[in-house]
C-alpha positions as CSV (number, residue, x, y, z in Angstrom):
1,X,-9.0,-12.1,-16.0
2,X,-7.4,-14.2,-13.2
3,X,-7.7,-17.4,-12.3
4,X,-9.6,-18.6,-8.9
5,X,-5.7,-20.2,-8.1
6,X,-4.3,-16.8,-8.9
7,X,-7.1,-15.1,-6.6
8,X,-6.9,-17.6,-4.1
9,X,-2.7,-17.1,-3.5
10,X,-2.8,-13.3,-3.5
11,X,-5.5,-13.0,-1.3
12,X,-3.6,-16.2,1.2
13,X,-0.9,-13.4,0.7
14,X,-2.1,-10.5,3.0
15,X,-3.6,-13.3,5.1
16,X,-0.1,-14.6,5.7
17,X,0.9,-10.9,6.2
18,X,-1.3,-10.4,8.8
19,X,-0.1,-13.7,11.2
20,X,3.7,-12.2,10.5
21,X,2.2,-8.5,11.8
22,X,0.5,-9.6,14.9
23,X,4.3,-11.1,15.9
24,X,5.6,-8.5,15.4
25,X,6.3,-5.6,18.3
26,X,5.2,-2.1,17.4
27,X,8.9,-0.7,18.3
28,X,9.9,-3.1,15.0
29,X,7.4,-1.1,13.0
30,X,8.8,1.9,13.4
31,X,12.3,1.1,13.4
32,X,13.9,3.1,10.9
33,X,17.5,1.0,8.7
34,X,19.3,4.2,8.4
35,X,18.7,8.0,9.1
36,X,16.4,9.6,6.1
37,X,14.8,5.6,5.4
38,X,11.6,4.4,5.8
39,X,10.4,2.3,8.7
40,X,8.4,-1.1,8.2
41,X,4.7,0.9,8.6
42,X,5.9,3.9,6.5
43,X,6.7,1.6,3.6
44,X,3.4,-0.2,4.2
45,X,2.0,3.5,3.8
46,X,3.3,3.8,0.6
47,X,2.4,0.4,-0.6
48,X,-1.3,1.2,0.3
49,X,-1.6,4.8,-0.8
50,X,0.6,3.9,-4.2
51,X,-2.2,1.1,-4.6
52,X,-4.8,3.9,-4.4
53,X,-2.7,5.8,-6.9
54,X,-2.7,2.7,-9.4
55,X,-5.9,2.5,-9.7
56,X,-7.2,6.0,-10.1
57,X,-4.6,5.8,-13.0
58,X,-6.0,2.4,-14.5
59,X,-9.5,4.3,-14.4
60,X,-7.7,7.2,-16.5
61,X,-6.1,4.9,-18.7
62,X,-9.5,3.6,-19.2
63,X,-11.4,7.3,-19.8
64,X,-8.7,9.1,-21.9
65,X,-7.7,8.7,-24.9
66,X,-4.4,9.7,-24.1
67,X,-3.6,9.8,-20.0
68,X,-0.4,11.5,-19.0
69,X,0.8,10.9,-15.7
70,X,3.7,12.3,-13.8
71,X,6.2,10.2,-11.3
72,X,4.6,9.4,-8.1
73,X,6.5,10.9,-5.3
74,X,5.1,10.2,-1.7
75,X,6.8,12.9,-0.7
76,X,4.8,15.6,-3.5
77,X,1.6,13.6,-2.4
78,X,-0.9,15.9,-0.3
79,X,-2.6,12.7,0.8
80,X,0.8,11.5,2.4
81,X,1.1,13.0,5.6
82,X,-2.3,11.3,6.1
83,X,-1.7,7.6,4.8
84,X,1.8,7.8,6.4
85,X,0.2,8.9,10.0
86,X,-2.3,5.6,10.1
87,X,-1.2,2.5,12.3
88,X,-0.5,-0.9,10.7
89,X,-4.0,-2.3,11.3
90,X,-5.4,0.6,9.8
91,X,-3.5,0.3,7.0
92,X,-4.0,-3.6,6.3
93,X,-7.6,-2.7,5.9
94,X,-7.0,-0.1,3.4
95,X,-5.1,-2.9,1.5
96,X,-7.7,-5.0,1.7
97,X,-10.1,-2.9,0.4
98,X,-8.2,-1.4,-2.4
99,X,-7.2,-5.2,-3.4
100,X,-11.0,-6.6,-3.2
């Protein structure tokens, strides 16, 4: 179980997130490093959908006597195009969710 300080810091977290977001120009969002990497919102993507993933496994982990998962691979996930498509906003509040 965590503690009320722990809860308290990790939810401060995405708060502080969100002041650093609303600086920040869309054009920087979607600025890719290097050809074939990630921009800022894609990696934000995966963050949110790979917190999805996480917990649908904890739940199997929970059911099964013995889960088995596979690697994780954005790129093999057929909910990817979709998480990957959504704007940063959009995304923050599927954090949010998944976190609460």
């Amino acid at each position: 179980m965590l503690s009320e300080v722990t809860l308290a810091r990790l939810d401060g977290q995405l708060d502080g997130l969100r002041s650093s977001i609303a600086r920040a120009q869309s054009e920087q969002w979607e600025r890719k490093p290097a050809p074939g990497k990630w921009s800022a919102r894609e990696n934000l993507a995966h963050l949110a959908r790979y917190h999805e993933v996480f917990l649908e496994r904890l739940s199997r982990i929970l059911e099964a006597e013995r889960p088995q998962f596979g690697r994780y691979r954005a790129e093999e996930d057929e909910e990817w195009p979709r998480w990957s498509s959504l704007d940063v906003a959009s995304l923050l509040g599927r954090i949010r969710g998944l976190r609460t």
